[in-house]
PyMOL Python script that loads the backbone (N, CA, C, O; Angstrom):
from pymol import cmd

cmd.read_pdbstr("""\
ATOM      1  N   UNK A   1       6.488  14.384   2.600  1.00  0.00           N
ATOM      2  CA  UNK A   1       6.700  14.856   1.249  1.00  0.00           C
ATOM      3  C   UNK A   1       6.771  16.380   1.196  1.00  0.00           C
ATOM      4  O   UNK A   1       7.652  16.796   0.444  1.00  0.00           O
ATOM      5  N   UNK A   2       6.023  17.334   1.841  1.00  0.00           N
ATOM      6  CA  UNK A   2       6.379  18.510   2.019  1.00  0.00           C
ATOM      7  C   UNK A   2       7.689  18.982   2.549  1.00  0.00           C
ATOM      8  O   UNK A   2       8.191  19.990   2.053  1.00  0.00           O
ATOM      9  N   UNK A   3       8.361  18.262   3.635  1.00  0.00           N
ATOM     10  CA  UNK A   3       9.408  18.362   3.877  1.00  0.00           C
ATOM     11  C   UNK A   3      10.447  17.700   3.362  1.00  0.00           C
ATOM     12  O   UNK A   3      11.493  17.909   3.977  1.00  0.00           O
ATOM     13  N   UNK A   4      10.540  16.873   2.323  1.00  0.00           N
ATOM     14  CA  UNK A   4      11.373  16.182   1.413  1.00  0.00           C
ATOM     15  C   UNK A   4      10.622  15.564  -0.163  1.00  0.00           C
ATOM     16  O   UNK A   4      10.467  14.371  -0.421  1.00  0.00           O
ATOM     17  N   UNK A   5      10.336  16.423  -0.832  1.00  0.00           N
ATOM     18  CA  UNK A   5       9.726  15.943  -2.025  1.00  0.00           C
ATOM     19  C   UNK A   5      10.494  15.016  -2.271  1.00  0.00           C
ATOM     20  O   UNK A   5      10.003  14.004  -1.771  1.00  0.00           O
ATOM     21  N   UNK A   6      11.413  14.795  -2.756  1.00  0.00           N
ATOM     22  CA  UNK A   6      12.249  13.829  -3.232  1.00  0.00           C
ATOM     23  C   UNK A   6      11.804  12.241  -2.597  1.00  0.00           C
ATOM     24  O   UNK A   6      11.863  11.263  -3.342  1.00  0.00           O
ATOM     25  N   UNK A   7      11.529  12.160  -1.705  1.00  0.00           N
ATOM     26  CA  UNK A   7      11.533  11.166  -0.820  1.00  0.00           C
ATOM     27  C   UNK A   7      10.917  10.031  -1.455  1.00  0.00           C
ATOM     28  O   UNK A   7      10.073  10.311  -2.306  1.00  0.00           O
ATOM     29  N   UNK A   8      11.174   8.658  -1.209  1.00  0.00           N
ATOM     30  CA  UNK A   8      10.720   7.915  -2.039  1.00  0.00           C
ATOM     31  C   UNK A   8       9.416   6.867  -0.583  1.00  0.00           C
ATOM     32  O   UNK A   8       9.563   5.951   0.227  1.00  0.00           O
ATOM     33  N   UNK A   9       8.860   7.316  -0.805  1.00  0.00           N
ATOM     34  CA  UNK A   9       7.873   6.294   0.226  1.00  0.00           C
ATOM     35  C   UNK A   9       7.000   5.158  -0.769  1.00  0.00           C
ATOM     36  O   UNK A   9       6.219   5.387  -1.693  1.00  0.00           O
ATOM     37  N   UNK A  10       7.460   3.863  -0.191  1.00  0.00           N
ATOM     38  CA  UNK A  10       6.598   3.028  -0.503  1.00  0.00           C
ATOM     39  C   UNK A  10       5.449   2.395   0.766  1.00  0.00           C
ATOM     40  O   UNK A  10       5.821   2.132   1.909  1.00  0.00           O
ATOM     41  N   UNK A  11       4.204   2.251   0.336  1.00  0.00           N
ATOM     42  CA  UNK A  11       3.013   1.538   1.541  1.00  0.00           C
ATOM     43  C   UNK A  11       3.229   0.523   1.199  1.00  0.00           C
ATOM     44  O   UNK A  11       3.300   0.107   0.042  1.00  0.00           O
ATOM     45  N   UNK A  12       3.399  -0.159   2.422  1.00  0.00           N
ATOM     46  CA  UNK A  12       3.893  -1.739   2.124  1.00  0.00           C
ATOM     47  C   UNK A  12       2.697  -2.702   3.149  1.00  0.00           C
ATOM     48  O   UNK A  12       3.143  -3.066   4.237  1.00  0.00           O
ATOM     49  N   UNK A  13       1.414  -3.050   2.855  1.00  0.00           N
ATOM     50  CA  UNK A  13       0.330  -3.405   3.353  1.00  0.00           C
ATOM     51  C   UNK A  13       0.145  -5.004   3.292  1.00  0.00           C
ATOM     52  O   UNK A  13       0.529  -5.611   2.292  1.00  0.00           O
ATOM     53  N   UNK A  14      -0.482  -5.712   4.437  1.00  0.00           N
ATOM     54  CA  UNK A  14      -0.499  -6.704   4.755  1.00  0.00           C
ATOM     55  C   UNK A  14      -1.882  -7.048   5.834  1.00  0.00           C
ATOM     56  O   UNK A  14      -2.504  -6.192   6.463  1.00  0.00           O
ATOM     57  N   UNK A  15      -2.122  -8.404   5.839  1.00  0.00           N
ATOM     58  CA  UNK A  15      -3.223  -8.671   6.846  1.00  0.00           C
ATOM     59  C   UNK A  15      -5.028  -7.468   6.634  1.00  0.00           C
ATOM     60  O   UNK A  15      -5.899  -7.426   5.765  1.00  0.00           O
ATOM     61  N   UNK A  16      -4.866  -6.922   7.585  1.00  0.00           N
ATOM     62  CA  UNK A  16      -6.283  -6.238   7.510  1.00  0.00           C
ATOM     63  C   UNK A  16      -6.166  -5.008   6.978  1.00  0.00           C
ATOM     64  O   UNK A  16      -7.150  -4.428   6.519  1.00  0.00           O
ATOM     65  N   UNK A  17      -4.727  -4.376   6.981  1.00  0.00           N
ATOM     66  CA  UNK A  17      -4.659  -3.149   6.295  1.00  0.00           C
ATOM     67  C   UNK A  17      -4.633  -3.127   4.836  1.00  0.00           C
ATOM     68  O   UNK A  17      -4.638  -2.016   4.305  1.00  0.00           O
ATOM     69  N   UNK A  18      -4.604  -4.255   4.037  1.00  0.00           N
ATOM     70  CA  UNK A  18      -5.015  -3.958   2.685  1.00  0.00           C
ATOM     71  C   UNK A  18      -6.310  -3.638   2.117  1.00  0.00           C
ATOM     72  O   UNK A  18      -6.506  -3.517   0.908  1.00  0.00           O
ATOM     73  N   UNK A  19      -7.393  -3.474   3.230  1.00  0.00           N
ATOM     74  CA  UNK A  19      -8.182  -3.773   2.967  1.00  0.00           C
ATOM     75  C   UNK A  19      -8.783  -1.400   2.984  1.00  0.00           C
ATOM     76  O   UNK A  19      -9.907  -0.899   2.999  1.00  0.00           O
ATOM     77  N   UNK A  20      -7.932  -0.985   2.976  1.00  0.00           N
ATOM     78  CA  UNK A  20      -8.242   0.408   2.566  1.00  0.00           C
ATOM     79  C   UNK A  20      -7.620   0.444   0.972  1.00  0.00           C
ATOM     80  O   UNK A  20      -7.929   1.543   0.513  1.00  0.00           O
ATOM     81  N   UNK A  21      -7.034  -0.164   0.193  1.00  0.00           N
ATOM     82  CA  UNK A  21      -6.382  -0.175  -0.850  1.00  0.00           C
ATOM     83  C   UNK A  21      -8.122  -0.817  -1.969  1.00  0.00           C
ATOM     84  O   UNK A  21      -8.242  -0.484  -3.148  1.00  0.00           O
ATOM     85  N   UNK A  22      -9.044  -1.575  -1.344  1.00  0.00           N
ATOM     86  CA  UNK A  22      -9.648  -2.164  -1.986  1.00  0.00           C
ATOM     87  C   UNK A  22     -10.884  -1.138  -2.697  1.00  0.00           C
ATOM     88  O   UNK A  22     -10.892   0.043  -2.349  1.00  0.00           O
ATOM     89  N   UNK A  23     -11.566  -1.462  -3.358  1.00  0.00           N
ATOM     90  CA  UNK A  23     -12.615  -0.687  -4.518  1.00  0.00           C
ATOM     91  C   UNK A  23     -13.556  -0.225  -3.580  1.00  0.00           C
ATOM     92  O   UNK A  23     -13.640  -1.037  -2.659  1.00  0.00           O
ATOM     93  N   UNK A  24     -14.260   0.693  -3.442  1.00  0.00           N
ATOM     94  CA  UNK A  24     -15.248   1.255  -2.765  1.00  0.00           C
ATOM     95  C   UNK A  24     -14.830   1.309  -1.270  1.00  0.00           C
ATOM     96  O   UNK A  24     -15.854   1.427  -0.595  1.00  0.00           O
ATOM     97  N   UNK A  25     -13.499   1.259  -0.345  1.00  0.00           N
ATOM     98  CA  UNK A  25     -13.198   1.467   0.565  1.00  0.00           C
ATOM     99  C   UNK A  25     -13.426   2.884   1.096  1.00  0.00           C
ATOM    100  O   UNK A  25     -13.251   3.854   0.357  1.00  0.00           O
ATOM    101  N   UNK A  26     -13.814   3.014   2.363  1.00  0.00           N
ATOM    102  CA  UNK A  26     -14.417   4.331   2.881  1.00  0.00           C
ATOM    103  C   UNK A  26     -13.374   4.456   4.632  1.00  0.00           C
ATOM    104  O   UNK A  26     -12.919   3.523   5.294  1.00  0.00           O
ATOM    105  N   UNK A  27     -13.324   5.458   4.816  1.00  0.00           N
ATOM    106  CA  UNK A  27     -12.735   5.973   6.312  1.00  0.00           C
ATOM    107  C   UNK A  27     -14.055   5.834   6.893  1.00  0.00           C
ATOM    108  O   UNK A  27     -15.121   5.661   6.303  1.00  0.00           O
ATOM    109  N   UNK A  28     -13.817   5.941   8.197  1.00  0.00           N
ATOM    110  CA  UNK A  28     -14.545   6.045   9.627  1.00  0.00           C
ATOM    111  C   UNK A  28     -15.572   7.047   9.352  1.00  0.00           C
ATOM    112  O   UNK A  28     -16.658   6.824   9.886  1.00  0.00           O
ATOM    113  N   UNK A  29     -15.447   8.362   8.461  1.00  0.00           N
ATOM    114  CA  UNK A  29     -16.449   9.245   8.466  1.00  0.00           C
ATOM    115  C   UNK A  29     -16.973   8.889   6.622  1.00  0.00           C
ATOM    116  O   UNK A  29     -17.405   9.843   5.975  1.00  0.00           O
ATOM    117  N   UNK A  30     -16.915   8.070   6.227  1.00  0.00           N
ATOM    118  CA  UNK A  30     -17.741   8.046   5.201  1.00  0.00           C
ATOM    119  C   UNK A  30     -16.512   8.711   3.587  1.00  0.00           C
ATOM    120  O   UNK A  30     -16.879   9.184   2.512  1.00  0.00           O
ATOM    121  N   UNK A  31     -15.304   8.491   4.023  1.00  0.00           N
ATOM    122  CA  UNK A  31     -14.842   8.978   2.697  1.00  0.00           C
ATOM    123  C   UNK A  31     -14.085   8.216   2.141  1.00  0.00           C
ATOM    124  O   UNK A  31     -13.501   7.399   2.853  1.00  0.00           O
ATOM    125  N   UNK A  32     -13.858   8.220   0.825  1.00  0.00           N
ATOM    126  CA  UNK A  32     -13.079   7.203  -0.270  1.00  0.00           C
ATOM    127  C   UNK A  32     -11.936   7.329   0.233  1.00  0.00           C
ATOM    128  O   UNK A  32     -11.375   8.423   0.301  1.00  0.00           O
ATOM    129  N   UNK A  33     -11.459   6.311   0.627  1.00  0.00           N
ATOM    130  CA  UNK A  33      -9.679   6.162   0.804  1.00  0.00           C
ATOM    131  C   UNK A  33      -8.976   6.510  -0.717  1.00  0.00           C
ATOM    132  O   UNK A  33      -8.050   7.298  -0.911  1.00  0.00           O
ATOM    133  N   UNK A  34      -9.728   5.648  -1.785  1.00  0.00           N
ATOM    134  CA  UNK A  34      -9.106   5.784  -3.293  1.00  0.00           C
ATOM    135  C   UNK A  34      -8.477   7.545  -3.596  1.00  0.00           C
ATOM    136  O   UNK A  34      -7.425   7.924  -4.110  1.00  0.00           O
ATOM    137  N   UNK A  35      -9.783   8.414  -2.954  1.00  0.00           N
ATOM    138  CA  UNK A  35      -8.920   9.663  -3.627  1.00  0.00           C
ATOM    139  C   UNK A  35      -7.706  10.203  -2.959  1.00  0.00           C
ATOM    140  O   UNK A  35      -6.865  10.838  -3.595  1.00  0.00           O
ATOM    141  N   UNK A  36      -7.560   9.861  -1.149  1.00  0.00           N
ATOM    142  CA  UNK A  36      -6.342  10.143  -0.982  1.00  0.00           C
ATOM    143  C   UNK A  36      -4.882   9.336  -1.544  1.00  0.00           C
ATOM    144  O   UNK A  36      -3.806   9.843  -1.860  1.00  0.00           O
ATOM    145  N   UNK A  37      -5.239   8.107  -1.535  1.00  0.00           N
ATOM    146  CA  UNK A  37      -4.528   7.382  -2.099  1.00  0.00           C
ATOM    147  C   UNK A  37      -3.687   7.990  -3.430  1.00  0.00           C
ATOM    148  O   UNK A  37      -2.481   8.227  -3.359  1.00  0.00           O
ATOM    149  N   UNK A  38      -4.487   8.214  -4.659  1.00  0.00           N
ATOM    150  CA  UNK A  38      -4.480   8.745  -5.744  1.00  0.00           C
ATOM    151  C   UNK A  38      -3.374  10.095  -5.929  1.00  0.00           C
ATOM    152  O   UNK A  38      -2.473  10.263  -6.751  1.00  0.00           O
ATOM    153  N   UNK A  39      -3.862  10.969  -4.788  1.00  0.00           N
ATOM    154  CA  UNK A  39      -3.093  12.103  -4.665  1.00  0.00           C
ATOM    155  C   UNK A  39      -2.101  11.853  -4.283  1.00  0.00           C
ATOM    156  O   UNK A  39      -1.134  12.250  -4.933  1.00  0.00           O
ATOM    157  N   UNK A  40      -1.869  11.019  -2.958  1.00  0.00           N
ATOM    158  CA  UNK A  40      -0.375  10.655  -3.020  1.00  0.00           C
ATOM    159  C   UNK A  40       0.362   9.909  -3.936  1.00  0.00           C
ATOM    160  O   UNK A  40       1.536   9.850  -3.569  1.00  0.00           O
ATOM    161  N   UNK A  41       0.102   9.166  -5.242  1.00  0.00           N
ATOM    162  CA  UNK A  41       0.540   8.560  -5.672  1.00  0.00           C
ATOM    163  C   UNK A  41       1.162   9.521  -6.731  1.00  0.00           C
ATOM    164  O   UNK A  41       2.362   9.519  -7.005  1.00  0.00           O
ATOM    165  N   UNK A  42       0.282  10.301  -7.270  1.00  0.00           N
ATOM    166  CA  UNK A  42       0.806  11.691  -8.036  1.00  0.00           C
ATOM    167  C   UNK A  42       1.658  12.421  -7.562  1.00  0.00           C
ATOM    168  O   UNK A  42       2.092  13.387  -8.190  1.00  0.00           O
ATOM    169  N   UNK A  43       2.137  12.042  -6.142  1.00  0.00           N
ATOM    170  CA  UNK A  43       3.223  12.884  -5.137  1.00  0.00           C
ATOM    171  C   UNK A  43       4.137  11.620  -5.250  1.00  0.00           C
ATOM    172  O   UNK A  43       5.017  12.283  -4.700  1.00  0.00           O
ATOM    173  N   UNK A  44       4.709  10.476  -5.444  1.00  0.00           N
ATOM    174  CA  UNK A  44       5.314   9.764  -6.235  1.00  0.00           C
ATOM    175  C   UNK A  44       5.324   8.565  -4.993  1.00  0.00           C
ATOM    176  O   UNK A  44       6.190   7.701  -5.132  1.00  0.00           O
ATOM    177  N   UNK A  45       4.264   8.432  -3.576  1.00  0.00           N
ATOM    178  CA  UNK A  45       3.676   7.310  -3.319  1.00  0.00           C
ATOM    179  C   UNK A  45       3.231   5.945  -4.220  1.00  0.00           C
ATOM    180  O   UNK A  45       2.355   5.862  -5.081  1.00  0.00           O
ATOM    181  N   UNK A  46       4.124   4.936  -3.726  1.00  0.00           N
ATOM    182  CA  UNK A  46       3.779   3.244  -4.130  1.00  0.00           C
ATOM    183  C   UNK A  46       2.846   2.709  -3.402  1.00  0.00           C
ATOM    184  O   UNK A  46       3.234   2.800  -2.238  1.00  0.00           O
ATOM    185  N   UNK A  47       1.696   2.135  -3.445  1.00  0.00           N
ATOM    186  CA  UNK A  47       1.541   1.193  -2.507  1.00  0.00           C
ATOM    187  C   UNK A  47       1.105  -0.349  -3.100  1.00  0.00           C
ATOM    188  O   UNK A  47       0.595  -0.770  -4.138  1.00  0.00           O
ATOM    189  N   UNK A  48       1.544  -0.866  -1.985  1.00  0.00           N
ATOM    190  CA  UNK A  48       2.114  -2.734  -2.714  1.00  0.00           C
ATOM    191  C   UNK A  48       0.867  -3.521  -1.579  1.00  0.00           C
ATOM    192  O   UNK A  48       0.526  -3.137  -0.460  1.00  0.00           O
ATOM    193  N   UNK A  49       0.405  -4.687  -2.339  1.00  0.00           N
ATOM    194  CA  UNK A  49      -0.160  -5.376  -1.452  1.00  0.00           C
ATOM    195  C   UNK A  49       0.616  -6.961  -1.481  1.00  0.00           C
ATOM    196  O   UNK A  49       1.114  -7.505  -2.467  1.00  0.00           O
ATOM    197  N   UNK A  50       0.547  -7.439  -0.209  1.00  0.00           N
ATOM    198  CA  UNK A  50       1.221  -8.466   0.108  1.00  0.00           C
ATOM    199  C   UNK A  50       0.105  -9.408  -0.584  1.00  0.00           C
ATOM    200  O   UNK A  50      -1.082  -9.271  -0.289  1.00  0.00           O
ATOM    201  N   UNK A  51       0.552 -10.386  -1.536  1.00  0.00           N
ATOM    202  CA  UNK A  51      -0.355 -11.614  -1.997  1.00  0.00           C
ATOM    203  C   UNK A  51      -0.785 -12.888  -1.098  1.00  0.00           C
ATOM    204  O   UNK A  51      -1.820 -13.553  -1.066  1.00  0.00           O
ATOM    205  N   UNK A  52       0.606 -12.966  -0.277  1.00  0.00           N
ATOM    206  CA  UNK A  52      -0.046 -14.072   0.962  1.00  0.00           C
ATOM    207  C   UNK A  52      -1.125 -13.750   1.501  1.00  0.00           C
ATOM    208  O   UNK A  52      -2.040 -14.526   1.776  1.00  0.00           O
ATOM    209  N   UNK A  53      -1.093 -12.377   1.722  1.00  0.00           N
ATOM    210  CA  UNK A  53      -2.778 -11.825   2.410  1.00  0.00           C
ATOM    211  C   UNK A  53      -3.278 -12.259   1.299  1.00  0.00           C
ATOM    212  O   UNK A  53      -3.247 -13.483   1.421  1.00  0.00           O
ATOM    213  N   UNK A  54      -3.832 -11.940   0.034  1.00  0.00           N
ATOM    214  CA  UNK A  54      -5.256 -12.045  -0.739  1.00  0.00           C
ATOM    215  C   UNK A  54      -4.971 -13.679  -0.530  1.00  0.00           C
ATOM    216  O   UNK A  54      -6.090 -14.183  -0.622  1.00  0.00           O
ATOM    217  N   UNK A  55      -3.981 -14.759  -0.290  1.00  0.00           N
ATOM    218  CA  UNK A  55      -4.156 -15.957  -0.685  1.00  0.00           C
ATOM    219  C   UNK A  55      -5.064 -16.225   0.841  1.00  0.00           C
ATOM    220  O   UNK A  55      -6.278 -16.427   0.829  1.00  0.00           O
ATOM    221  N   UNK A  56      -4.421 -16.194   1.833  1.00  0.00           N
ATOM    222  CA  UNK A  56      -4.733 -16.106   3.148  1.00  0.00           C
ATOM    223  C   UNK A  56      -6.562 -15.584   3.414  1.00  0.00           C
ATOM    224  O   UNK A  56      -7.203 -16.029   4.367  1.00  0.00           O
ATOM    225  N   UNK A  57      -7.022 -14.834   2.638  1.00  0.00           N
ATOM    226  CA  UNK A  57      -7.786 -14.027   2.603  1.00  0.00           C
ATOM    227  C   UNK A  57      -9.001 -14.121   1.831  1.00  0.00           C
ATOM    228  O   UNK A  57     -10.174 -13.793   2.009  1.00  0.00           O
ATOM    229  N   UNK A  58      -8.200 -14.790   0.730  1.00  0.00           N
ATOM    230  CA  UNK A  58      -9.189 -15.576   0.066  1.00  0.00           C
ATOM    231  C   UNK A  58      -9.672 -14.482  -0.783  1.00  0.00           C
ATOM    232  O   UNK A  58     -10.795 -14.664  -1.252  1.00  0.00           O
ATOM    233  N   UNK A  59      -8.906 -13.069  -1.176  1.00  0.00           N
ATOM    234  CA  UNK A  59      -9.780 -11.659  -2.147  1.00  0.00           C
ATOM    235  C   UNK A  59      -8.633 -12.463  -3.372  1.00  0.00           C
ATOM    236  O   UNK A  59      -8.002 -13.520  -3.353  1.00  0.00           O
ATOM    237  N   UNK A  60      -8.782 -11.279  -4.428  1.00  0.00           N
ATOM    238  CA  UNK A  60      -8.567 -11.319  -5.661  1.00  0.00           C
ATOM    239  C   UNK A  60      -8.108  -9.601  -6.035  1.00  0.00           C
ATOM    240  O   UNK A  60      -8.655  -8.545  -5.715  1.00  0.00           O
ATOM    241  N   UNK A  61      -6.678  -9.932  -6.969  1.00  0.00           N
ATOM    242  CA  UNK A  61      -6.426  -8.865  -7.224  1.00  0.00           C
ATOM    243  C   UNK A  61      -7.500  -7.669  -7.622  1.00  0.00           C
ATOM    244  O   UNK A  61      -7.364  -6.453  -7.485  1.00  0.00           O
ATOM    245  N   UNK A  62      -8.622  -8.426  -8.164  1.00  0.00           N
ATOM    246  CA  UNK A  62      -9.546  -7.559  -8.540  1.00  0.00           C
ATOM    247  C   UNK A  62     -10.777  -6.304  -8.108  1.00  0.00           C
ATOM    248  O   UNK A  62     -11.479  -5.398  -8.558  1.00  0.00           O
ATOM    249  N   UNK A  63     -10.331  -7.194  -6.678  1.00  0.00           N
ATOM    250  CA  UNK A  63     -11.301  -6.348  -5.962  1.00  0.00           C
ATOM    251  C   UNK A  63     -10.449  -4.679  -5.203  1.00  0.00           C
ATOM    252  O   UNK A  63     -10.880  -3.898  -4.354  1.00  0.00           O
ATOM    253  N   UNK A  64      -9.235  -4.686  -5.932  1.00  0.00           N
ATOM    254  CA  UNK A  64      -8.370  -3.745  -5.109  1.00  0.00           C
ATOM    255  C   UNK A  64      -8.509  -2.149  -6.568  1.00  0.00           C
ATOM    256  O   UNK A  64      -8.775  -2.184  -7.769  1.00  0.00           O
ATOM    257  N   UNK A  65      -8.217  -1.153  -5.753  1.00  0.00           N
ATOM    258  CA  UNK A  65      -8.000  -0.088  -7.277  1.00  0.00           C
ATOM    259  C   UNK A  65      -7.145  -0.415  -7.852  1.00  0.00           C
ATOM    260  O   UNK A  65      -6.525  -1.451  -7.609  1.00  0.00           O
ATOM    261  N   UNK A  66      -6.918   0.275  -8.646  1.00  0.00           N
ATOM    262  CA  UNK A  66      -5.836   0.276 -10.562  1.00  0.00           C
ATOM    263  C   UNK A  66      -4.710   0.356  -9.824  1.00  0.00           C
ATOM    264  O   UNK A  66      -3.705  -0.317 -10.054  1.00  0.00           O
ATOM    265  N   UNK A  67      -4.853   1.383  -8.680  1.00  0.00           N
ATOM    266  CA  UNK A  67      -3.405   2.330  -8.879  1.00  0.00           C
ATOM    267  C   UNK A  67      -2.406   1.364  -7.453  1.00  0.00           C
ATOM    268  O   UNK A  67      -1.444   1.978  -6.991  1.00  0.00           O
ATOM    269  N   UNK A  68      -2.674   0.097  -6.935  1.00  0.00           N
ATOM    270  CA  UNK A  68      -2.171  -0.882  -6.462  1.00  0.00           C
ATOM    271  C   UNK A  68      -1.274  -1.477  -7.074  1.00  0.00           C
ATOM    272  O   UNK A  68      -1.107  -1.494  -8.294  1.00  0.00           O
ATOM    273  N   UNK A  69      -0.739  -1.921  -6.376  1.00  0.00           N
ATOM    274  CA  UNK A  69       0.583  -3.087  -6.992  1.00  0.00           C
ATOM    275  C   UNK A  69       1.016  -3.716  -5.849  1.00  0.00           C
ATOM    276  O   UNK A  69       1.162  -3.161  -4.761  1.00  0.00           O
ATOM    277  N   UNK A  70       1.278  -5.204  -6.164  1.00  0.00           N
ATOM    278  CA  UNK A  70       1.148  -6.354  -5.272  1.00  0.00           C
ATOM    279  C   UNK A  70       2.639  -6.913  -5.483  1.00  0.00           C
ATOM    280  O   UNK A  70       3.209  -6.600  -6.528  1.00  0.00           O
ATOM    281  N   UNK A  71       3.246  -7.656  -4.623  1.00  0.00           N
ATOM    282  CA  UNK A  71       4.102  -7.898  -4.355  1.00  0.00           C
ATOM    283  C   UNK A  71       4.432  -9.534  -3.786  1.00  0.00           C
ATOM    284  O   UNK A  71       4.319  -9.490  -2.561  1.00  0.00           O
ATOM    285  N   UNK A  72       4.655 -10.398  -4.057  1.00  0.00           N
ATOM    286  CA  UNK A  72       4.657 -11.658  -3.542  1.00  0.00           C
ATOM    287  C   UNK A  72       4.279 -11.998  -2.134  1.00  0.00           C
ATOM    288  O   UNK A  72       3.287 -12.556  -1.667  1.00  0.00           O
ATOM    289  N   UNK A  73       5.632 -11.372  -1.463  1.00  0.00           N
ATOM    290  CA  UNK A  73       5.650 -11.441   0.235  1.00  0.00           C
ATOM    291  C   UNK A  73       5.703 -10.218   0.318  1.00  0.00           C
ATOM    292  O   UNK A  73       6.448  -9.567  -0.414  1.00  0.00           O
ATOM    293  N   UNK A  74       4.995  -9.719   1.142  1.00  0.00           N
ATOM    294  CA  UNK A  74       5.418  -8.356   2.081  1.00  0.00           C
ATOM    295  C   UNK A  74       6.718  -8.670   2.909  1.00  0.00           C
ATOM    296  O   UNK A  74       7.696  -7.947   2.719  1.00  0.00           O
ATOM    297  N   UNK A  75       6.791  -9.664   3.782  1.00  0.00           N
ATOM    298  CA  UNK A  75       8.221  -9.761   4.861  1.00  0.00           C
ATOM    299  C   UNK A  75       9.051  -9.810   3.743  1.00  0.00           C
ATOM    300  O   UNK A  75       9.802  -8.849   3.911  1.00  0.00           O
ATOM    301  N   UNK A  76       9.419 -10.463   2.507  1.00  0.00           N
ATOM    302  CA  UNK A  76      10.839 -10.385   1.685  1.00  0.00           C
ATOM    303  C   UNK A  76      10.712  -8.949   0.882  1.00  0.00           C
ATOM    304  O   UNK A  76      11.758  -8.445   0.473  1.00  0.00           O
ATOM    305  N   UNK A  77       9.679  -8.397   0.688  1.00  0.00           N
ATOM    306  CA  UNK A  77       9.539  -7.189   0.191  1.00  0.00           C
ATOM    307  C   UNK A  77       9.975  -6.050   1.006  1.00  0.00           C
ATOM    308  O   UNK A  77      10.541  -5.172   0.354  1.00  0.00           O
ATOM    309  N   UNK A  78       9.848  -5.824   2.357  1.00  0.00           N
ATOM    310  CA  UNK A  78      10.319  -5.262   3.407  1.00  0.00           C
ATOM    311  C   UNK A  78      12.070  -5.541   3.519  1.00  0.00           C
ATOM    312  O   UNK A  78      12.920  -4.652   3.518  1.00  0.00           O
ATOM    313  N   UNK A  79      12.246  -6.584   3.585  1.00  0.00           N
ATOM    314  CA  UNK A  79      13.229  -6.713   3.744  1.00  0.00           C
ATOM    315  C   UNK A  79      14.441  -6.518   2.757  1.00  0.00           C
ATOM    316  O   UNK A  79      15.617  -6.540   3.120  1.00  0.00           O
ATOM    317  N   UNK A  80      14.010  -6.326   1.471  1.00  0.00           N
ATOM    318  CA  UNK A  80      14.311  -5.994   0.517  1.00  0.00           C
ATOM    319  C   UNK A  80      15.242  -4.451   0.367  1.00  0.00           C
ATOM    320  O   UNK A  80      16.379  -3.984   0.293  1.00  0.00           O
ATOM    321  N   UNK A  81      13.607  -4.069   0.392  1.00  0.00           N
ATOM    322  CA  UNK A  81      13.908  -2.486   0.843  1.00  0.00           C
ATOM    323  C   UNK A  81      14.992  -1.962   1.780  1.00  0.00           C
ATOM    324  O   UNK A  81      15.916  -1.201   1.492  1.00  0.00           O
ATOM    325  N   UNK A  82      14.655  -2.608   3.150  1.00  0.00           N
ATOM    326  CA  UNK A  82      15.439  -2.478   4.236  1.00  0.00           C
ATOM    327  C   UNK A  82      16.757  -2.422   3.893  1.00  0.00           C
ATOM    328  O   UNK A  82      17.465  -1.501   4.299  1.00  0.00           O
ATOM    329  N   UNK A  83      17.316  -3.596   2.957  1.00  0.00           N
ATOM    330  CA  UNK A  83      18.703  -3.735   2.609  1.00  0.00           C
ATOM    331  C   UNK A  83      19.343  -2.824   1.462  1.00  0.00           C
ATOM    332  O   UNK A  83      20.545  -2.618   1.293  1.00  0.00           O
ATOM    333  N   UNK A  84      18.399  -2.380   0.797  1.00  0.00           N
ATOM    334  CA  UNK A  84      18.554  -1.669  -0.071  1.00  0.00           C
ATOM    335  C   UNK A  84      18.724  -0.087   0.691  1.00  0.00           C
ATOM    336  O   UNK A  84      19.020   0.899   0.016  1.00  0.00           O
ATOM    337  N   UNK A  85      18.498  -0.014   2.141  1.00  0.00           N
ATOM    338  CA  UNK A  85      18.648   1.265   2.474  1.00  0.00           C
ATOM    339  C   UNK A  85      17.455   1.817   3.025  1.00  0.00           C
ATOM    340  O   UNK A  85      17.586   2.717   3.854  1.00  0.00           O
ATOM    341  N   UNK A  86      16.339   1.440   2.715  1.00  0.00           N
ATOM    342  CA  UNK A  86      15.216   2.028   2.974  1.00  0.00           C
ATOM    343  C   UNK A  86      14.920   2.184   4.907  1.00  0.00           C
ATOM    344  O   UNK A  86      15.400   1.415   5.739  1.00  0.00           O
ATOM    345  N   UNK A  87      14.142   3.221   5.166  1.00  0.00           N
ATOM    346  CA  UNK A  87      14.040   2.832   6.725  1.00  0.00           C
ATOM    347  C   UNK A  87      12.604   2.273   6.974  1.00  0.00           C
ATOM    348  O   UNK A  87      11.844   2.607   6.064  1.00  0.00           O
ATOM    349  N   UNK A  88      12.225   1.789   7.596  1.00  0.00           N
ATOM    350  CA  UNK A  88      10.700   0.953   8.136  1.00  0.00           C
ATOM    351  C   UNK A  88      10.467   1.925   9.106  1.00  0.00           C
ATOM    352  O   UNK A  88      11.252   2.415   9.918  1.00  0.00           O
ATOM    353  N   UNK A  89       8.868   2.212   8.847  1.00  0.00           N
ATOM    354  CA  UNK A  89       8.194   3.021   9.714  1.00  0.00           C
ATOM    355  C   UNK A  89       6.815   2.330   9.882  1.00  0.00           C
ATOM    356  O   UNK A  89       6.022   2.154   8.958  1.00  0.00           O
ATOM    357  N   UNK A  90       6.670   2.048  10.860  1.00  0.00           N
ATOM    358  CA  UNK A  90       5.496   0.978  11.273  1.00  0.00           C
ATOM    359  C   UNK A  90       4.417   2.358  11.889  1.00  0.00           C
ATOM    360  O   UNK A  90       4.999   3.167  12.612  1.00  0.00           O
ATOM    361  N   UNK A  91       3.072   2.585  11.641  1.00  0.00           N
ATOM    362  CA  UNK A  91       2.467   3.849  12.135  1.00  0.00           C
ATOM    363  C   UNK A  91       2.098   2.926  13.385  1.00  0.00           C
ATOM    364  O   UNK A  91       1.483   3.398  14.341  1.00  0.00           O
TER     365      UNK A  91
END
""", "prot")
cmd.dss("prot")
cmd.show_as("cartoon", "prot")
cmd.util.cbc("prot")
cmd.orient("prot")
């Protein structure tokens, strides 16, 4: 985003990685994922959670922050994107 404000990045989360998107989630040294999250989202960051995970998983939209948004499938959601142009960047 510094090097392309414009840029449209969506987090497209699934399996065990939704699980930094959720309420009281903390990093390795003790800090809220929520506030980085937050800031990027004000930098015009999406992030989507795949619902097969919470079904799979057995959570509830509820236990995730506000500033989430869920998505049916992640794979047709990806793929979506993909066709629409988007590029996939797996970290």
């Amino acid at each position: 985003l510094d090097v392309d404000p414009l840029a449209k990045i969506t987090v497209l989360t699934h399996s065990n990685v939704v699980d930094f998107l959720m309420i009281d989630a903390k990093d390795p040294k003790g800090a809220p994922y929520e506030m980085a999250v937050k800031t990027l989202i004000q930098r015009g960051v999406t992030f989507e959670v795949c619902e097969i995970t919470l079904r799979n998983r057995k959570l509830q939209r509820e236990q995730f922050i506000s500033e989430a948004s869920f998505t049916p499938s992640g794979v047709v959601r990806l793929a979506n994107l993909q066709h629409a142009g988007a590029a996939y960047i797996k970290p």
